[in-house]
N, C-alpha and C positions, 0 to 999 in steps of 0.2 A: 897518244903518240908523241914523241920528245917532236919539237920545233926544230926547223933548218937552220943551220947559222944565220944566213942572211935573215931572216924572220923575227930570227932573235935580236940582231942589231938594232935591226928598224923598230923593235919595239921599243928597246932601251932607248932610242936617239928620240922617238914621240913624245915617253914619257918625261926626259930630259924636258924638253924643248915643251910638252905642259907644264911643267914645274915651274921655267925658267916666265914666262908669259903672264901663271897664275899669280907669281909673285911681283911680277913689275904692276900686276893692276891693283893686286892689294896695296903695293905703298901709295900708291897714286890714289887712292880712294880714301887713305886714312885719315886726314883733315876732313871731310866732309863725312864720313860713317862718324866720327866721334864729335861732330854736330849733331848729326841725326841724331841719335844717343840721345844727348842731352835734350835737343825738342821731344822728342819721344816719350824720355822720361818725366817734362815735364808737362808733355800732355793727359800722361798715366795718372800725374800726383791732383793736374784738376781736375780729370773723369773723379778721380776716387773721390777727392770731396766731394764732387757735383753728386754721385752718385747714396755719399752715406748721406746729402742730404735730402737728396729722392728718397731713402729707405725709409729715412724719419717721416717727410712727409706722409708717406704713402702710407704707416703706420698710422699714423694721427686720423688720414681719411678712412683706415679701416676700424679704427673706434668711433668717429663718428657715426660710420654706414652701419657697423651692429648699433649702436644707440636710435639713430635713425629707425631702421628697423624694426627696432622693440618698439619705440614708440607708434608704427604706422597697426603693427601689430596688435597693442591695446586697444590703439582707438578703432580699430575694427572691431575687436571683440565687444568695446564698448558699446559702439553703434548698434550689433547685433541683439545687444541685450537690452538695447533702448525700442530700438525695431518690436524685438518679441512683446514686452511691456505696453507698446502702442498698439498694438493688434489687439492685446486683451482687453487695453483703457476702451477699444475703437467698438469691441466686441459689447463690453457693457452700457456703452453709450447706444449701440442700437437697440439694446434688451430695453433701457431706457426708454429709448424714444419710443418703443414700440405700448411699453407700460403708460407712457404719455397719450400715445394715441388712446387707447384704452379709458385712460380717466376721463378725459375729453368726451367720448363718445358712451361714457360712463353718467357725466355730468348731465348731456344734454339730455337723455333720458330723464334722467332725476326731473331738470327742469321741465319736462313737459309732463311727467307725474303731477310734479309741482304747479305746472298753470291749469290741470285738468280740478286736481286738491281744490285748488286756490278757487277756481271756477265753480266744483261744488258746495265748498264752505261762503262763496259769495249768496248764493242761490238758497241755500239754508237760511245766511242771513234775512236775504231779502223775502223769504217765507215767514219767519219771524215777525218781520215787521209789517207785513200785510197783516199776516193772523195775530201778531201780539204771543205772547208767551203769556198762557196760561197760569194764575195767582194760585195760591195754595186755598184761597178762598172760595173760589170757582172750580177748582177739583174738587172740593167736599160737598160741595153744594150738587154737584154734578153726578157724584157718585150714585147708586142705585145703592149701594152696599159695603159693608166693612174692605171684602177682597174687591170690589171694583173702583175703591179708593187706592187700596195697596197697590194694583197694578199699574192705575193712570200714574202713582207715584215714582215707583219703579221707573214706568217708561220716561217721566220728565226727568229723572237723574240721569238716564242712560242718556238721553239726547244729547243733556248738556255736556256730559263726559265725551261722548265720540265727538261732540265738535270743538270742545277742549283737545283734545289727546289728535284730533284730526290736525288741528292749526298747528300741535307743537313737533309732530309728526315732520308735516312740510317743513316746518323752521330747521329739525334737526338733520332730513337728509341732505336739504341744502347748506349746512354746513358742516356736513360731511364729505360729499362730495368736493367742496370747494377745498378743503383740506388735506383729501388726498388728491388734489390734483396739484395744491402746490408743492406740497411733500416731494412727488416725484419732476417736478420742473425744478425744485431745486436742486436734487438727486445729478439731474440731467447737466443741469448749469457748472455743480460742481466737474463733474468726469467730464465735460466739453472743457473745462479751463483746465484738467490736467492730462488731457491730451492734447492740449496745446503747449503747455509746459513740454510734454514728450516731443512731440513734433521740434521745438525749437533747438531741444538739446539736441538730438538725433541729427539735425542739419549742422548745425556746430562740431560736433563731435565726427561728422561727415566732412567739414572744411580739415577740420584738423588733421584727420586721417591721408584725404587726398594731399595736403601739404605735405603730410612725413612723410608720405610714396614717392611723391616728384622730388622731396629732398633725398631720400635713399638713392631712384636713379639716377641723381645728379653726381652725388656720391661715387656710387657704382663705377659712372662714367668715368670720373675723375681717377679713379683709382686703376683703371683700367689702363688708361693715358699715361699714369705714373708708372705703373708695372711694367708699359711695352719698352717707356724710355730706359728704364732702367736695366731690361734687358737686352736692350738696341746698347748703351751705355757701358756694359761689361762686355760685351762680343767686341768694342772697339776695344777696350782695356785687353782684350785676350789680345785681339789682332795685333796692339804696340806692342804687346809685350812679348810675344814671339819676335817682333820687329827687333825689336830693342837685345833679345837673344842672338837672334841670325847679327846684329852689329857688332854685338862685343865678340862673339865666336870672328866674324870676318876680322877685327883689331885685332883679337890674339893670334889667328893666324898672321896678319902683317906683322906684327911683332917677332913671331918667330922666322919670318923671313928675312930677317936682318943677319941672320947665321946660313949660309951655303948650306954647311953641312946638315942641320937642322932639317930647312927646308926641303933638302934633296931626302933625307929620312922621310920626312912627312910623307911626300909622292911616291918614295917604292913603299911606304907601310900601308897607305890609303886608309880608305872606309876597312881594307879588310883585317882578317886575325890574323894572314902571313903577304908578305911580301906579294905588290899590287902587281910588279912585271910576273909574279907567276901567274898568280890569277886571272890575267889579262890572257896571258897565254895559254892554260886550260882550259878556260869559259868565257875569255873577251868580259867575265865581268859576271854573267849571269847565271843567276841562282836557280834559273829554272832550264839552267841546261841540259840535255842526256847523251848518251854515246852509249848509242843502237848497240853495238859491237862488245865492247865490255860491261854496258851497265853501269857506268861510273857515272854521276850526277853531280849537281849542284853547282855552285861557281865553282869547289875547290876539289870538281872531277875527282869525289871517294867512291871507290869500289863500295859495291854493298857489304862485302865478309868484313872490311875494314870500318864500315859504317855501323853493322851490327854490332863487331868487335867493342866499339866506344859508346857504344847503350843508345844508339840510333834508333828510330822506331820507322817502319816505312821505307819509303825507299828516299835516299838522298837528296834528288832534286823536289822531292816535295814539299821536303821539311821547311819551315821559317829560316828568315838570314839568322835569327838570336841563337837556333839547333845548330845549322851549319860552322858559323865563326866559331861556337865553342867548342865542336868536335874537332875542325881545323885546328884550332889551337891544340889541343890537346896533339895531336898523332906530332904537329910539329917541335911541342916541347920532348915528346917523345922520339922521332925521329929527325928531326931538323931536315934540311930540302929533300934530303935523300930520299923523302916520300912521294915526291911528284918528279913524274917527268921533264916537265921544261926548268926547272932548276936546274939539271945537269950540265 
């Protein structure tokens, strides 16, 4: 629907009198936005150093923390393999001891074979020497006959031999026994001193380990601390630096307000792609406006066949402001005002 004269004044006369307001605060602000500026900017140029020298840093602690790592890494696996190794040294040291028991209660037998031996080679003796040991004299003299000589013969060799062979008997289990009972005591002796060797490494190799872990977490931490500054340190760098955008945009516009004519352009062009006292007047502005009645949408109130027509997708007021400004444009380079009603 075209606007009432009076409607249309009063909007001319607002946006005059916005123009005339925006531009007296621009000059008024430009001493001070082109300080801003400059702090801004030089607060951008020390985040950025502060910041590539967080990046370095935080590199450096992320080679440490993988080296760390590898290291906590070995000495675990080493430990594991020292562990396994002690289990087995720990495993032969009992089969040891247990073969030790054995000799022991192997030995003490022996010895009491040995003092029983010992006791009847005593008792022989001492038979001996009550009775004397028969001369070779006294056996022939004694004999009845040729075989009852050969036999008493016989029997005094066999005597002498069993208590020969009895005495060396005792001598030799008793140092057999003693032999293998030191054989395996020093068996024992050895695999206890190199399970002990294991034990010491395995606790060492244990400190080690537990130091590269707490050095990794330390690590970790620290890298952690560096990465949030770093990302707290670039969110302020975006923030100036929008800052520092929105100033120089405010300076250029002060600058252009040093020309009337200019200025007074600036406010009927606006944000839009035609002239803002239209816009204002079809849609007061908004892009998500409709009109029930004909279907026409968006700030710049396009019918839909005219919206189709310029490869529109949807219906008008749906679309983005980037769809709308450039369909607007178009229909105005195409038709100039005589496309919308309150231009008339």
């Amino acid at each position: 629907m075209p606007p009432s004269p009076g409607r249309e004044v009063a909007s001319r006369r607002r946006l005059a009198f916005l123009a005339c307001a925006a531009a007296c605060a621009l000059l008024v602000a430009v001493p001070a936005r082109a300080a801003d500026v400059d702090a801004l900017q030089s607060k951008v140029d020390a985040a950025r150093s502060q910041a590539t020298s967080l990046a370095a840093d935080l590199s450096a602690k992320q080679g440490a923390l993988l080296t760390a790592e590898g290291e906590a890494a070995a000495a675990a696996a080493k430990e594991q393999r020292l562990s396994g190794l002690l289990a087995v040294g720990e495993e032969r040291a009992g089969e040891l001891a247990a073969r030790v028991g054995q000799a022991e209660d192997d030995l003490a037998a022996a010895k009491r074979r040995l003092a029983r031996a010992r006791a009847v080679l005593a008792a022989r003796l001492v038979a001996i020497y009550m009775s004397g040991t028969p001369d070779t004299a006294s056996v022939v003299l004694g004999s009845g006959d040729f075989d009852d000589l050969a036999a008493q013969s016989d029997y005094l060799r066999a005597i002498e031999e069993s208590d020969s062979e009895l005495a060396a008997r005792v001598e030799d289990v008793r140092d057999e026994v003693h032999g293998a009972l030191a054989a395996v005591r020093e068996a024992k002796a050895r695999v206890d001193a190199y399970n002990d060797r294991l034990a010491a490494a395995r606790s060492q190799i244990s400190a080690v380990r537990a130091e590269a872990e707490a050095s990794a977490g330390r690590l970790r931490s620290l890298a952690a601390e560096r990465e949030a500054a770093l990302a707290s340190l670039r969110s302020s760098i975006g923030g100036w630096e929008e800052d520092i955008r929105a100033a120089q945009a405010a300076a250029a516009a002060t600058a252009a307000a040093g020309d009337p004519a200019a200025e007074v352009e600036r406010w009927l062009g606006g944000p839009f792609s035609i002239p803002t006292e239209i816009v204002m007047c079809e849609s007061g502005g908004n892009y998500g406006a409709l009109n029930p009645s004909s279907g026409a949408g968006g700030a710049y109130q396009i019918i839909p066949s005219t919206w189709e027509l310029y490869g529109g997708e949807g219906a008008p007021h749906e679309a983005s402001k980037a769809e709308q400004d450039s369909i607007a444009a178009q229909i105005w380079a195409d038709s100039g005002s005589g496309a919308w009603v309150c231009a008339g």
